[in-house]
N, C-alpha and C positions, 0 to 999 in steps of 0.2 A: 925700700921706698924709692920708687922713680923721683930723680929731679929735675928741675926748668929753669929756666933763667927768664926774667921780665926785666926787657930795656924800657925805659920811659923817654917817652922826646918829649922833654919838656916846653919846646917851643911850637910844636903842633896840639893847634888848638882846636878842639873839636865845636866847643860854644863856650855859653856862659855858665857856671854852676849857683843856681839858687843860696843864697847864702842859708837859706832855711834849712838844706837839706840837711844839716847838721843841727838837728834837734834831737829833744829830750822826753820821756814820758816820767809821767811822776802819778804813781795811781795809791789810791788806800787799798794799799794789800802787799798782808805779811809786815814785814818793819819798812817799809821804801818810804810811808810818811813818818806815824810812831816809834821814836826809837832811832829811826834812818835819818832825815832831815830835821826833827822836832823831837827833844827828848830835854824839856826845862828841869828832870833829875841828873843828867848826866853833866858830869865834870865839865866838860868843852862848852856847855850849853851858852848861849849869850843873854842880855833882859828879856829879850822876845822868846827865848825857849830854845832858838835853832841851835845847833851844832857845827861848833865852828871847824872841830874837826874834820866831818865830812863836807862842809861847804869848801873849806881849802881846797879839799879834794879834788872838786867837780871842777874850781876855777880854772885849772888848765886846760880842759875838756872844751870847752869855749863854747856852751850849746848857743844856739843862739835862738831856738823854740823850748818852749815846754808846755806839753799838753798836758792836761788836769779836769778831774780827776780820776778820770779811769775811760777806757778799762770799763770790763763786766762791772765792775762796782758802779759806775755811774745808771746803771739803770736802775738801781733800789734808792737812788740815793737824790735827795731833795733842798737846793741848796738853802733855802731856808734856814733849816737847820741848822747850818755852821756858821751863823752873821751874830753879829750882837754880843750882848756881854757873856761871856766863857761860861759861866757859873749856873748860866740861861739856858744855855743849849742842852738838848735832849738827846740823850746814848740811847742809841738804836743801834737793832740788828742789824747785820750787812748777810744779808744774803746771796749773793754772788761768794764769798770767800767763808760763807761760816764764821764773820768774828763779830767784833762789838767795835761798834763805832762812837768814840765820843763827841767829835765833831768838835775839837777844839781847835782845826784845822779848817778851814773854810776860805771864801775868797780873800775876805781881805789879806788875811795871812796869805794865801799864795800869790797874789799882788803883790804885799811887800817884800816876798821873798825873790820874784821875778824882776823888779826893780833893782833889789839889793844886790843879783845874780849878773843884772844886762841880760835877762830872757825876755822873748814874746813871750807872751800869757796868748795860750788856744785854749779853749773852754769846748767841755764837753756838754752837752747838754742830756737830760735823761726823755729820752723817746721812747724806753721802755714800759716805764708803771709811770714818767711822768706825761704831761700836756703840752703841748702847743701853745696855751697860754702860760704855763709856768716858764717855760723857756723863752717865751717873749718879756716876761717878767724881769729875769736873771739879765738880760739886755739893758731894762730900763733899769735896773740896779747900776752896773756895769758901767753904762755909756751915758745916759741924759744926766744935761745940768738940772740942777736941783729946782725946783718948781713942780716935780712930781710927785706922788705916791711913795714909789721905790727908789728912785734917785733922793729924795729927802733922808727915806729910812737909811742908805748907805752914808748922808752928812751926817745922821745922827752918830751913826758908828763909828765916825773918825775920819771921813775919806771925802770930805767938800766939793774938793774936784773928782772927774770920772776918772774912771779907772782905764777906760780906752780901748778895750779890747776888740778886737778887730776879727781873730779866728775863732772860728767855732765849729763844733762837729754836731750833725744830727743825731745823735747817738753813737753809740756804740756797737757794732757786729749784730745789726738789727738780721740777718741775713741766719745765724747760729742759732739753732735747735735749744742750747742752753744759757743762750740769753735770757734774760727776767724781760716778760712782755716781747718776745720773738713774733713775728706776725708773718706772712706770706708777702714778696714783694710790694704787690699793687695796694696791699694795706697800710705796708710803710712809706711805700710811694706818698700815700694819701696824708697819712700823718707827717710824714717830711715835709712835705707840701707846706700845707698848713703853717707849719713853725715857721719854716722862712720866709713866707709872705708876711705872718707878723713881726719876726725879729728884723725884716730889711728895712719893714715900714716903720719902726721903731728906729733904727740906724741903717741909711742906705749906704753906707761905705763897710757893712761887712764880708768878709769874703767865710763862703758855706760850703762847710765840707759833707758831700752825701754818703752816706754808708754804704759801700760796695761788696763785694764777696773778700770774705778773709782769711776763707780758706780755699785752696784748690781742689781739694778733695770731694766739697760737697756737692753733691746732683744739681744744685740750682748756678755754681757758679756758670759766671757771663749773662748766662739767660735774668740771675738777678738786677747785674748790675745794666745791663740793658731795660728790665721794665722801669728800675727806679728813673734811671737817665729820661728817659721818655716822657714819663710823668713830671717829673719835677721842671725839667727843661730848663730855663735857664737861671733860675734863683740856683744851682747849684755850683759854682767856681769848681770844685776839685771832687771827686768821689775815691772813696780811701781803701787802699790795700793793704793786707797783713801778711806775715809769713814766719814764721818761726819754725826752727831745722834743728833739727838733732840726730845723732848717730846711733841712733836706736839698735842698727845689724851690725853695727861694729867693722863697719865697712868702712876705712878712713878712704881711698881714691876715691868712691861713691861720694861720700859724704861732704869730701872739697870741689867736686865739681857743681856741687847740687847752687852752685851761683848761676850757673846757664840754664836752670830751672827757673830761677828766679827773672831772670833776663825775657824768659820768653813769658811769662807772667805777667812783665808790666810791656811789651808789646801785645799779648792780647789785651790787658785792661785796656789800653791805647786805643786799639783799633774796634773795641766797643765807643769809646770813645765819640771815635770818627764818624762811624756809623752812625750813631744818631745825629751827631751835628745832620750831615746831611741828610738823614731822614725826618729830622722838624724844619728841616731848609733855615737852621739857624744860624747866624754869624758869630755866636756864641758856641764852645767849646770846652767840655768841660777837662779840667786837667786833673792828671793823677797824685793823691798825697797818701806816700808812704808811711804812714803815721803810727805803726807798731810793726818791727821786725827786730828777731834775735837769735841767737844758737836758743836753745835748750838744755840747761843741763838736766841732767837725771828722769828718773820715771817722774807721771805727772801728778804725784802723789796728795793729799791736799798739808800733810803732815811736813811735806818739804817746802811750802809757800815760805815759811817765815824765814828762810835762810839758815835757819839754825843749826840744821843737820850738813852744814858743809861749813858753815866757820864759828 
């Protein structure tokens, strides 16, 4: 094994680092909610159900984002569902992961567990099988004072004041072949569209993350995130990148360089970027949010999701 040495100057400062960059995902799938973060049978558990064992955990990690709740999951998945008295909620299939959803996790709970953490809450929204109006919906739950509809139904449930949330994503890897409700760019464009004009008009201080290519591999990356960028124009703040690496050839030098793969990854997303600013002659820009990256471990079996087969 070759080695290196890396000096740091700590006093050459290249800019400012986002303090967001140090965020979290937290999706329904395998035990990362059930069992992971909420498990009201287990020993550790607190009145609320969570696990204070693993929350210890994450404390020193210091996220200071967490997005929720998914992830493929978020396109089957209807927030609805997870509001209101527990006893209420309806167990539904999750098709994205193959499992059964109780939905005994929902906003409010990952509200007060983002409070209880010092996380932002980044909300996903479902642009797969959901609406443009149910996503403007989830807004008016979310953000208005009570006097509405949906802001009233969130004081019934326990939450008087808004919830605040400020980041949202247009979906999910709307770009991916086995996405639930996958569409061709200029149709997600279309549908993106849509959401954000009523989720802004609803709350003009959100910032919107657009679904960009998440994977490098597939035939539409760039060319995706360029029709979406063009369409959507400026209701979009951040359009979002993925990348998840694993050592599949068993090649460790390959496999520790594959970081300057990623580097030149978010300079081309960048320079899509650029590109259109200047091609709508906008003074708006949209920026990049890394918002799902990791190693990989093992094959991509669906038997290994739940973590079981490694601890």
């Amino acid at each position: 094994m070759k080695e290196t040495t890396i000096t740091l100057h700590t006093d050459f400062q290249i800019g400012e680092v986002d303090p967001r960059i140090f965020g979290g995902f937290l999706e329904h799938m395998g035990r990362a909610v059930y069992e992971g973060v909420y498990d009201p049978e287990c020993a550790h558990a607190d009145e609320d159900g969570f696990r204070t064992d693993v929350l210890n955990a994450l404390e020193p990690l210091q996220y200071t984002v967490m997005r929720y709740p998914g992830g493929n999951f978020v396109s089957g998945y209807h927030w609805q569902n997870g509001i209101g008295p527990r006893d209420k909620r309806p167990t539904m299939q999750d098709l994205a992961w193959q499992s059964t959803e109780p939905n005994q996790i929902g906003t409010d709970e990952y509200i007060q567990l983002c409070r209880r953490m010092n996380w932002t809450p980044m909300l996903t929204v479902n642009l797969g099988t959901g609406t443009p109006e149910e996503a403007r919906n989830w807004v008016e739950y979310c953000n208005s004072p009570t006097g509405t509809y949906y802001a009233d139904m969130r004081a019934t449930n326990g939450s008087e004041n808004p919830h605040d949330v400020k980041l949202w994503c247009l979906g999910n890897e709307m770009d991916g072949p086995w996405q639930l409700g996958h569409v061709p760019a200029d149709r997600y464009a279309i549908r993106a569209q849509q959401a954000a004009k009523m989720m802004k008009d609803t709350d003009p201080s959100l910032e919107l993350v657009a679904c960009g290519s998440c994977a490098i591999e597939l035939p539409t990356y760039l060319e995706w995130d360029r029709q979406v960028l063009e369409y959507i124009g400026d209701y979009a703040d951040y359009i979002s990148l993925h990348r998840y690496v694993g050592n599949t050839a068993n090649d460790t030098p390959d496999y520790l360089a594959v970081t300057n793969s990623i580097d030149q990854q978010i300079e081309e997303m960048d320079a899509v970027c650029r590109y259109v600013q200047g091609k709508n002659r906008s003074s708006k820009r949209a920026y990049l949010c890394f918002d799902e990256w990791n190693v990989w471990y093992r094959a991509r079996q669906q038997e290994h999701m739940d973590g079981k087969g490694k601890f």
